[in-house]
C-alpha positions in Angstrom: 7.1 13.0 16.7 9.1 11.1 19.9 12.4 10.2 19.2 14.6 8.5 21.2 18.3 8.2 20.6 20.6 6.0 21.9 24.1 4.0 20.7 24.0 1.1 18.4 26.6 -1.4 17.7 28.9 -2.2 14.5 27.1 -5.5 12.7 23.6 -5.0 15.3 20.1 -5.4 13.1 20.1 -1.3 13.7 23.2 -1.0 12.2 22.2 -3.2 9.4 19.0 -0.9 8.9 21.0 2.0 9.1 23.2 0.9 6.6 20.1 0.6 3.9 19.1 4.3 4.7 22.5 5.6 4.2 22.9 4.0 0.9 19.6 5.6 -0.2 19.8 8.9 1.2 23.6 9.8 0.9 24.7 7.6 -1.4 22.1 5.9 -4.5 21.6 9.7 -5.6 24.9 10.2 -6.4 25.3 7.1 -8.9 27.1 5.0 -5.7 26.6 2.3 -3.3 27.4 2.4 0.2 27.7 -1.6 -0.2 31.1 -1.0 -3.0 33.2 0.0 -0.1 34.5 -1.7 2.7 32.4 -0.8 5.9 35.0 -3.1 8.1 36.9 -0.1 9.4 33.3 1.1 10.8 33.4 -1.5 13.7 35.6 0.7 15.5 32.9 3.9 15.3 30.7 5.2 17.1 27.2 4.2 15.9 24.2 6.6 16.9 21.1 6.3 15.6 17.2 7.9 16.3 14.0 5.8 16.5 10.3 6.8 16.8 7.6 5.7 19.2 7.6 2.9 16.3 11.0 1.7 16.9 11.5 2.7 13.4 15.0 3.3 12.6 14.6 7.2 11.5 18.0 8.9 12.3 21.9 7.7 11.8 24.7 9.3 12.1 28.9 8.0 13.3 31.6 9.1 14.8 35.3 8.6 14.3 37.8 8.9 16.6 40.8 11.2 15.3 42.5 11.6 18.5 41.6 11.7 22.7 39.9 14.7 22.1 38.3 14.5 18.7 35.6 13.1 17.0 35.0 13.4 12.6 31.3 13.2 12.5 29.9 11.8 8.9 26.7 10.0 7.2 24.2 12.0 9.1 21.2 11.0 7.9 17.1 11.4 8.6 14.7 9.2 7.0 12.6 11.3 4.1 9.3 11.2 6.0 10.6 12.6 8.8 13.2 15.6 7.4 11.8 18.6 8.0 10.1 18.1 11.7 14.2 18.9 13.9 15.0 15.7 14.3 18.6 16.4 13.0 18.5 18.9 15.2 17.8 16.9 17.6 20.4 13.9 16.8 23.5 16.5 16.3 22.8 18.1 19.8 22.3 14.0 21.3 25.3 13.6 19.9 27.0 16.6 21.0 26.1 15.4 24.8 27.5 11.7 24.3 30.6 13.0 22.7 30.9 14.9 26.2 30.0 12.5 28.2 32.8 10.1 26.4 35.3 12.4 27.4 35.4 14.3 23.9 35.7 18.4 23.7 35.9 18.4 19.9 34.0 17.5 16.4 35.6 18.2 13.2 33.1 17.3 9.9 32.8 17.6 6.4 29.7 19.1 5.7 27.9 18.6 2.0 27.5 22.6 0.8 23.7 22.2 0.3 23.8 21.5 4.7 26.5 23.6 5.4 24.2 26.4 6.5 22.8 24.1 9.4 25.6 23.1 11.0 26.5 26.8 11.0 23.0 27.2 12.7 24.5 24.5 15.8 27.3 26.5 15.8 30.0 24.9 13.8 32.7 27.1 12.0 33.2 27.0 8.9 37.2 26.3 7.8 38.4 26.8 4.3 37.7 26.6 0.9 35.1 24.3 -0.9 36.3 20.7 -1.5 34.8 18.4 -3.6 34.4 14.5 -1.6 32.3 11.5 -3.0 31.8 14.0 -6.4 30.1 16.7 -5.0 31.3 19.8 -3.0 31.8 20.4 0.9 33.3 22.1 3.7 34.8 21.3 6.6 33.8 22.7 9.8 33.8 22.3 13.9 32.9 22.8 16.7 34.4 22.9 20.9 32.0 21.3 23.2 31.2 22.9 26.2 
């Protein structure tokens, strides 16, 4: 499958279908609506997202800046059909490399416990204990860019 990643904007027709795949995958299983909380304060993110030779929007995930150096990635997300093949792989080491290339050296996350294990694969540390976020446990972890 050919992906090919690239930067979207806040309120874009990709950020729009992003939005929909967010609320199905992370959200809609958990009893909750992406659409129930104010996605305003997402216009200052940065919006990343993976299409296939289709254009199909297939891969999403943000980043918020903390501070000069760091980023908090959250709502990674691959479309169903396509989990399994690396492309979130694929989209965390993309991202990685614009993070860099934004001047960034630093990603913090909050990882969902059932994905913990491959982020720890890319290299992110674990920190703490378990904590439980939108109902259901995490952990946070990060990761220096090199």
């Amino acid at each position: 499958m050919d992906i090919h990643f690239l930067e979207t904007q806040y309120g874009s027709v990709d950020y729009r279908v992003s939005c929909d795949l967010r609320d199905k995958l992370l959200r809609k299983p958990l009893g909750m609506s992406l659409f129930d909380q104010d996605l305003e304060e997402e216009k200052d993110f940065i919006h990343l997202i993976g299409k296939n030779e289709w254009q199909e929007l297939i891969a999403y995930l943000q980043f918020k800046k903390i501070d000069k150096v760091t980023l908090k990635m959250q709502q990674v997300v691959v479309a169903e059909h396509a989990q399994g093949k690396g492309i979130g792989r694929k989209l965390i080491l993309f991202s990685e490399q614009f993070a860099i290339m934004s001047g960034f050296s630093s990603i913090i996350l909050h990882a969902r416990e059932t994905v913990i294990g491959f982020y720890e694969r890319l290299d992110y540390e674990r920190e703490g204990e378990k904590f439980v976020e939108v109902t259901i446990p995490h952990f946070k972890a990060s990761k220096e860019l090199q």
